[in-house]
C-alpha positions as CSV (number, residue, x, y, z in Angstrom):
1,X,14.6,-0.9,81.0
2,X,14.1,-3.7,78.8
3,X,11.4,-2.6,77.0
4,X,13.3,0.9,76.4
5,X,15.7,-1.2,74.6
6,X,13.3,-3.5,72.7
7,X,12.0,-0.2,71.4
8,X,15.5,1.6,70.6
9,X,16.4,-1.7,68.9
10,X,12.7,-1.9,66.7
11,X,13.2,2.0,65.9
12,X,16.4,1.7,64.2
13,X,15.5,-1.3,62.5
14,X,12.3,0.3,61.6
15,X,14.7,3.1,60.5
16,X,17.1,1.4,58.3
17,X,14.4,-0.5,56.8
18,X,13.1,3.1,55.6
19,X,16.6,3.9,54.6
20,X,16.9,1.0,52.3
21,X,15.1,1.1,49.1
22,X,15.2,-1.3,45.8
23,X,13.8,0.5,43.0
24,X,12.8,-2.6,40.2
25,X,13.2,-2.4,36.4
26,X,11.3,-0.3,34.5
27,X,10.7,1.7,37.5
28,X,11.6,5.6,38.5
29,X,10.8,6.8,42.2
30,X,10.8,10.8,42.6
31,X,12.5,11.5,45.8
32,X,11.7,14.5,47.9
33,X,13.8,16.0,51.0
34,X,12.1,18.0,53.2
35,X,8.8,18.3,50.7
36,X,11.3,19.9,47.9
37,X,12.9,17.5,45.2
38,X,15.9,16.3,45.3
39,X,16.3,13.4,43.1
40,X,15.2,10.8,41.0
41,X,15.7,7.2,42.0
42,X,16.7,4.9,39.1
43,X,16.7,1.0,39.2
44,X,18.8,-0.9,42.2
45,X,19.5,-0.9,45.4
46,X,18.8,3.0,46.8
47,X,19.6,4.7,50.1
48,X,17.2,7.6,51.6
49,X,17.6,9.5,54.7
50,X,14.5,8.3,57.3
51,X,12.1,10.5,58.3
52,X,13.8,13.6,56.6
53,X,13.6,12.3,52.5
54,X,9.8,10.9,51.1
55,X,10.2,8.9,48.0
56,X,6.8,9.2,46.4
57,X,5.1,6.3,44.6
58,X,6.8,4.8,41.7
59,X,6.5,5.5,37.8
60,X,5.9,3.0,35.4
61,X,8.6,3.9,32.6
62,X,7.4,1.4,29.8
63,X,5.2,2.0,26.9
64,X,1.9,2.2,27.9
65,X,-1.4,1.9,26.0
66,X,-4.9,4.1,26.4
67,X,-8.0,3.4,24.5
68,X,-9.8,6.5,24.5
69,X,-14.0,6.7,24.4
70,X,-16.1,7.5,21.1
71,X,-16.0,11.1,20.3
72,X,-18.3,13.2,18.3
73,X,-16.7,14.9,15.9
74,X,-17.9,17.0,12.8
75,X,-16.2,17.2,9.7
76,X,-15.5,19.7,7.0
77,X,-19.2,18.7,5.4
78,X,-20.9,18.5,8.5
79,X,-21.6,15.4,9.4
80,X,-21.3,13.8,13.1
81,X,-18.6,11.1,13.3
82,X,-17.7,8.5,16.0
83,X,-14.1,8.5,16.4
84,X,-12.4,5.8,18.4
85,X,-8.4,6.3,19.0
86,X,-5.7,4.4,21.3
87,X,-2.7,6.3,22.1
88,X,1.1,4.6,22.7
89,X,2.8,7.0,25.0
90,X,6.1,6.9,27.4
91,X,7.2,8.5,30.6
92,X,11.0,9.6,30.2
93,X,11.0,12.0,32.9
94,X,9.8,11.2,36.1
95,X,10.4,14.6,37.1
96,X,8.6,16.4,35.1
97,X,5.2,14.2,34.4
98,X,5.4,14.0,38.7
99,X,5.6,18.3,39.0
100,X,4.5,20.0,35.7
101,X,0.9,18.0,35.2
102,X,-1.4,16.8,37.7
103,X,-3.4,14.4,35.8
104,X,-1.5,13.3,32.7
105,X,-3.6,10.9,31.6
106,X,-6.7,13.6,32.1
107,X,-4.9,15.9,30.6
108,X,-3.2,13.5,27.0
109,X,-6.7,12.4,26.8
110,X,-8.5,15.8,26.7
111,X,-6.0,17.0,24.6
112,X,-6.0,14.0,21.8
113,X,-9.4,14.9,21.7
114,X,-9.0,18.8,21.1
115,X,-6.5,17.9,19.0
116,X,-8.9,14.9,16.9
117,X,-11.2,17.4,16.0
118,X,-9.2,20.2,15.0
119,X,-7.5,17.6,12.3
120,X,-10.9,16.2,11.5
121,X,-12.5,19.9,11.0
122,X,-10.9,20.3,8.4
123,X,-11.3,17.3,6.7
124,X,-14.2,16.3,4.7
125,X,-15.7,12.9,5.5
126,X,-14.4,10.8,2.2
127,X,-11.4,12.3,2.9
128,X,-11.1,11.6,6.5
129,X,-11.8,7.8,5.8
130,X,-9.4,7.3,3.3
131,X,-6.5,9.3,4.7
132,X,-6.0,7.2,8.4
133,X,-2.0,7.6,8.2
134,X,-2.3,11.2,7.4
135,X,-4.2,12.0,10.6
136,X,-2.3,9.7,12.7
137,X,1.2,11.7,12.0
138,X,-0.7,14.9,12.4
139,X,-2.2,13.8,16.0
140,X,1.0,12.5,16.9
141,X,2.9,15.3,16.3
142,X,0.9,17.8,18.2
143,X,0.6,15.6,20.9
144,X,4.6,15.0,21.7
145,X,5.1,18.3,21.4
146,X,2.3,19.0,23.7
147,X,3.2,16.4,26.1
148,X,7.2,17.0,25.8
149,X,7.0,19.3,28.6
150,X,5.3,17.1,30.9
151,X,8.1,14.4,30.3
152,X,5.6,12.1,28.3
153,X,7.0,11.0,24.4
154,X,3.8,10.1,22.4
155,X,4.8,6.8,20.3
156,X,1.9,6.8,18.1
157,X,-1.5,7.6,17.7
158,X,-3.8,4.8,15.8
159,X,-7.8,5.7,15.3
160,X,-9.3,2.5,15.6
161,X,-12.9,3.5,13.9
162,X,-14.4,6.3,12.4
163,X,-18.2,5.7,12.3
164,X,-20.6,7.6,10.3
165,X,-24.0,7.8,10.8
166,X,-26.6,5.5,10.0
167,X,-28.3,7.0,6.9
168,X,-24.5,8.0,5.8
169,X,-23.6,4.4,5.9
170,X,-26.8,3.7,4.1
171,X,-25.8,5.7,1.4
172,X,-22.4,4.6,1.0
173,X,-23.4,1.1,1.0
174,X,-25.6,1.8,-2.1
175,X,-22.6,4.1,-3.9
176,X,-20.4,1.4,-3.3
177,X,-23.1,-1.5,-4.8
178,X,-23.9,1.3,-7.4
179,X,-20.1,1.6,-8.1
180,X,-19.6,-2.5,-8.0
181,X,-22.5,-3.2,-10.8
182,X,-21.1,-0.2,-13.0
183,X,-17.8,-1.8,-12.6
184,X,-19.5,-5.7,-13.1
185,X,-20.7,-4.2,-16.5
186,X,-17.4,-2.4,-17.4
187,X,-15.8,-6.0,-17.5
188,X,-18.7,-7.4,-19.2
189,X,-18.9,-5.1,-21.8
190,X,-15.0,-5.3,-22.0
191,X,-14.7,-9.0,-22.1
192,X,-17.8,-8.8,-24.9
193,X,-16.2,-6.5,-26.6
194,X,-12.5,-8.5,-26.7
195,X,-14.8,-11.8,-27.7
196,X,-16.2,-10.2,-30.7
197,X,-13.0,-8.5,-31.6
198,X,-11.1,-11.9,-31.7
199,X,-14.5,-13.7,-33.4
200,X,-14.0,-11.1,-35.9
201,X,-10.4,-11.6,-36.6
202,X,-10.9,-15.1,-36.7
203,X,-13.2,-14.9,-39.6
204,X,-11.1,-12.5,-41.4
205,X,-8.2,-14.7,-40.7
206,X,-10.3,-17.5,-42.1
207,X,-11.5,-15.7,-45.2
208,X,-7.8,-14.3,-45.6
209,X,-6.7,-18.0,-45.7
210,X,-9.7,-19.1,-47.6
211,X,-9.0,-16.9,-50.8
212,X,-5.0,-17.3,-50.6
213,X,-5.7,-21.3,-50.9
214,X,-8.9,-20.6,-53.8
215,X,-6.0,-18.5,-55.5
216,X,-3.5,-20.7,-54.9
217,X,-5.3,-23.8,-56.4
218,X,-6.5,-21.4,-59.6
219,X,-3.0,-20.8,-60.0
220,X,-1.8,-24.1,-59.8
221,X,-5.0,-25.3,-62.0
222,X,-4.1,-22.7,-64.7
223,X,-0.7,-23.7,-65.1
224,X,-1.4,-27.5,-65.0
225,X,-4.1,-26.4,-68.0
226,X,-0.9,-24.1,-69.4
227,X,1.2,-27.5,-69.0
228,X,-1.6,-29.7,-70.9
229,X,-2.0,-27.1,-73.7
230,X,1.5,-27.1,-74.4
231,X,2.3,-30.6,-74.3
232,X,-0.6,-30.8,-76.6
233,X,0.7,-28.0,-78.5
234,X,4.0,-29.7,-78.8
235,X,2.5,-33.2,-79.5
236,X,0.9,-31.6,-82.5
237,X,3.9,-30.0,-84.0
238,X,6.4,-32.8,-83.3
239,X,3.8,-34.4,-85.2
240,X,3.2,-32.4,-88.2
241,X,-0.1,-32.8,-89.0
242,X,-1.6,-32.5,-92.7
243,X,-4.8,-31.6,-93.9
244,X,-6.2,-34.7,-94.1
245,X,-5.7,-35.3,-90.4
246,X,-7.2,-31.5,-89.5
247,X,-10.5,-32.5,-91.3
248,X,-10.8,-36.0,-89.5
249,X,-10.5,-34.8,-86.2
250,X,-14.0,-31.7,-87.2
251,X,-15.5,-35.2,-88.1
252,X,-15.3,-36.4,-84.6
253,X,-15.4,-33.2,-83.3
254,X,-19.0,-33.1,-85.4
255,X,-19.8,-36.5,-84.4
256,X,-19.3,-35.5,-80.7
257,X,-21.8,-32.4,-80.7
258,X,-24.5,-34.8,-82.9
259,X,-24.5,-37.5,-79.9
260,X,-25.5,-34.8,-77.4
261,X,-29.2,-34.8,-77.1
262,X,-29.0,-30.7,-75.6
263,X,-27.5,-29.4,-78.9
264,X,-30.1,-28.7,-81.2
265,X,-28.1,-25.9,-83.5
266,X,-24.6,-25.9,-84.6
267,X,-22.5,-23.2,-86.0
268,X,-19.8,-24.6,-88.3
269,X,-16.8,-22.4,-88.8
270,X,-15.5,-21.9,-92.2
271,X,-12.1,-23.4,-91.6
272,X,-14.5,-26.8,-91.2
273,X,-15.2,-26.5,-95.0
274,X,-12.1,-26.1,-96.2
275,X,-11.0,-29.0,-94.1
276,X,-13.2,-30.7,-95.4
277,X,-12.4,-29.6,-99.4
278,X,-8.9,-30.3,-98.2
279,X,-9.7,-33.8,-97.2
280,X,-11.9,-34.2,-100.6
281,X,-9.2,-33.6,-102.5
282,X,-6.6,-35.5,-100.7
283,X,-9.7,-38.4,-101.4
284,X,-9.8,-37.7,-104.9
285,X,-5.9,-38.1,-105.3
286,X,-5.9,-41.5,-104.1
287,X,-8.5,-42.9,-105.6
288,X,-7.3,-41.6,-109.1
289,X,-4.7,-44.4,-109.4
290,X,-6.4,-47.3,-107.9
291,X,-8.8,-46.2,-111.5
């Protein structure tokens, strides 16, 4: 009899520890009554009927993260890439990714890679490489609306490398060394170019500034010679010079030219004659009263 009531007593513990479920954060439990759903456990404290409901393992409802194998995939030119991708997806209904898919990891990664190479196809490989964000919005919209019926939301989809083949990379390697030197002797030429172009203003700046000072010193040359001529000029009229003093100044004007050993011929102009009849005359007239 006791050991009747040991095990009535063990049974409905047994039992109301069955009843008695805490469902942690983050956490979804499908609950199914007689092998039919009939709820969805969220987080807390849950009670379930023993031995009449199952609650069936729990589902993680955070973010989660899958790195997905290489893939071969051919583009629009035909060549045979390795495509590496990682996909961001959440569960937000338990119900549906428990019932509507059996594997749903499977089944997103089969599908991200239907999906990769139908984007890919119809890309050529330059373009594929350089347009990253462009194929990650097209993948992740055909997956989420894939996936929306199995209650998955796809986040994002990132590719993490897109490998071409050895003698593809090769060849790029070289266009892009090709493209660096042409590039290399753009800027050389350029900066050539802009060194001769300032040299060259330089000198014509110089030569501007050279022939504005030579004028400006003719200039000021010829009118300090204008300056002298007519302070001469006025001398000589304030002065009022006679004859007399018109022939003296031929004489040592004459006397001048006969001390310079390079003058061999001299032309005498005729006003020196009658300077010097002037001057004879002027002679004659004085010495007639000293007679």
């Amino acid at each position: 009899m006791v050991f009747v009531l040991i095990a009535i007593v063990v049974l409905v513990l047994f039992t109301l520890l069955r009843a008695v479920r805490i469902i942690p954060q983050a956490k979804a439990g499908v609950v199914e009554r007689l092998g039919k759903y009939h709820r969805t456990l969220t987080p807390g404290l849950a009670i379930v009927i023993p031995y009449v409901d199952r609650v069936r393992p729990l589902i993680d409802m955070r973010e989660q993260v899958v790195s997905f194998a290489p893939q071969p995939v051919i583009t629009e030119d035909n060549v045979v890439v390795q495509i590496d991708s990682v996909l961001y997806y959440t569960i937000n209904d338990a119900r549906a990714v428990t019932y509507e898919i059996a594997n749903h990891l499977q089944a997103i990664e089969q599908l991200t890679t239907t999906t990769l190479r139908n984007v890919i196809g119809g890309l050529t490989l330059e373009k594929a490489l350089t347009s990253r964000d462009e194929i990650n919005t097209a993948l992740r919209i055909v997956l989420d609306e894939a996936t929306g019926k199995w209650g998955i939301r796809v986040n994002r989809v990132e590719l993490k490398a897109i490998d071409p083949p050895l003698s593809i990379q090769d060849a790029m390697e070289k266009q892009m060394r090709a493209e660096r030197d042409r590039r290399a002797a753009i800027l050389t030429a350029e900066g050539v170019k802009q060194s001769q172009i300032l040299t060259a203003e330089g000198q014509k700046q110089a030569a501007i500034l050279t022939a504005e000072g030579s004028r400006q010193s003719q200039i000021l040359t010829a009118e300090g010679e204008g300056a002298a001529i007519k302070t001469v000029f006025d001398a000589i009229h304030a002065g009022n010079p006679d004859l007399p003093l018109v022939a003296y100044k031929y004489v040592q004007a004459l006397e001048s030219l006969a001390m310079n050993d390079s003058n061999s011929t001299w032309v005498i102009p005729g006003e020196f004659t009658q300077a010097l009849a002037g001057l004879s005359d002027k002679l004659g007239t004085l010495a007639a009263p000293e007679s």
